[in-house]
N, C-alpha and C positions, 0 to 999 in steps of 0.2 A: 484482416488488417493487421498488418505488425508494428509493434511501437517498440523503442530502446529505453529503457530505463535506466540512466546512471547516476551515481552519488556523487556531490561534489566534494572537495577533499575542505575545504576550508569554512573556516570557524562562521563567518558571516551568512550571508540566504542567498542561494536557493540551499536548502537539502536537498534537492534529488532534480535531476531535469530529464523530461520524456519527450524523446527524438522519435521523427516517423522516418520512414522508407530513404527520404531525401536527404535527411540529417538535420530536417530544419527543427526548431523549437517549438513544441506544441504545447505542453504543459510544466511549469517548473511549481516545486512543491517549497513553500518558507514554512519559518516559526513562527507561530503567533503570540505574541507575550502578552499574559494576560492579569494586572497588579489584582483583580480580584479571586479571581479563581486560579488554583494552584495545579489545575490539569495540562498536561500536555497538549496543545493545539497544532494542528498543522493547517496550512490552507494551500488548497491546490489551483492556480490560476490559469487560465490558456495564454496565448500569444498576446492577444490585448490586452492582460493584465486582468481579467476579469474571471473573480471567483466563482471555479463552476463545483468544488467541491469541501465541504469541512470537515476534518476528521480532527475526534478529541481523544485522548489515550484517557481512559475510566480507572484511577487508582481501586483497584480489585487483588486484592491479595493472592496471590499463585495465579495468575495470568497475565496477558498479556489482551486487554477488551477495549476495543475502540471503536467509536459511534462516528459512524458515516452518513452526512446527510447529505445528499446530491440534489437541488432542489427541494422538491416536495416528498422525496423517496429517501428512507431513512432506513438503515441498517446496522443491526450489531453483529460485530466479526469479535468471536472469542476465543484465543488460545489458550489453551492449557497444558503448562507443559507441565512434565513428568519424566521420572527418570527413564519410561521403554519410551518416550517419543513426546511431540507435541498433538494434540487433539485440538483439531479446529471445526468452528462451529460457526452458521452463520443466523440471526434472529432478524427475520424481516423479510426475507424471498427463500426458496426450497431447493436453493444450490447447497453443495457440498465438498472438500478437497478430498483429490484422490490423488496420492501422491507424500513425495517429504519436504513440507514445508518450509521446517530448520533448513535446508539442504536449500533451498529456493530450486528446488523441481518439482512440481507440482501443478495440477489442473484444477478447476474449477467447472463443476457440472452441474445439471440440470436433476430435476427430480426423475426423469427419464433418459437420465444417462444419454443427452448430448452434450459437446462440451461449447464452454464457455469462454473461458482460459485458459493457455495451455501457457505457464510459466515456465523459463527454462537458464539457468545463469549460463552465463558465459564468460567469460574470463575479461574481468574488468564492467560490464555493463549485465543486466536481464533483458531477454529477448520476448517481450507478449503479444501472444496470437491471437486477437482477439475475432470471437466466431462472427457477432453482431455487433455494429455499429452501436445501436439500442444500448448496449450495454458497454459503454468505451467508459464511460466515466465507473461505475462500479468495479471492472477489471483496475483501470489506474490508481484509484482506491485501494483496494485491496492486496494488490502489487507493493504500494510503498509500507501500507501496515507490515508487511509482508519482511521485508526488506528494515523496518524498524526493529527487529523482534531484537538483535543482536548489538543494537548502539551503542555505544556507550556515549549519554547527555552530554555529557562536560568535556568540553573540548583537551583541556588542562591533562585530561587521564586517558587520553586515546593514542596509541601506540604510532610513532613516527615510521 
């Protein structure tokens, strides 16, 4: 299955909307504002508006750590970047990236080296090849983390 991942340019929500085959709207990803806790939220909703995934950005000093829970199935995606590259890490299933992440080219595999993900930018959107259906909401997860690493929050300081 192929899904389009693109950013939207303006200050208000969605940040990110994920197009299938047809171009229709499958999932769009907002901000979640939250007056108690000072973490970053994201919530990823399908066509009916109904949240199928929450990802929190984890303030962790030299990386970039964000907890995905997709249902009952919960995972931490850790980047670490560094000056030869970023090292990415996942805690909760026995995938792995192979591939450059910063770069938004990059796969996603199995402990047995089949894949998962095959992430690929393309000029203006990300193009994901997703292997199993099974795993459509962790792919879209980890795509937009993915795709977060490089933001800048504040609207106010983002280059015209």
């Amino acid at each position: 299955m192929t899904l389009f991942l693109k950013r939207t340019i303006s200050a208000d929500n969605p940040l990110f909307v994920i197009c299938d085959m047809s171009g229709n709207e499958k999932y769009t990803v907002n901000r979640v504002q939250s007056k108690v806790l000072p973490q970053k939220r994201l919530l990823v909703t399908d066509s009916q508006d109904k949240p199928v995934v929450r990802i929190r950005r984890l303030p962790i000093a030299g990386s970039s750590t964000y907890a995905l829970r997709m249902g009952k199935k919960r995972v931490t995606f850790v980047n670490i970047i560094t000056a030869k590259g970023v090292y990415s890490h996942f805690y909760g299933n026995n995938y792995h990236i192979r591939g450059t992440i910063a770069a938004k080219n990059f796969d996603v595999i199995d402990v047995d080296n089949t894949l998962v993900l095959s992430h690929r930018r393309r000029r203006g959107y990300c193009e994901l090849d997703i292997s199993d259906g099974a795993d459509e909401l962790f792919c879209v997860a980890v795509s937009v983390c993915a795709n977060m690493m490089n933001i800048i929050e504040k609207t106010a300081l983002q280059a015209v």
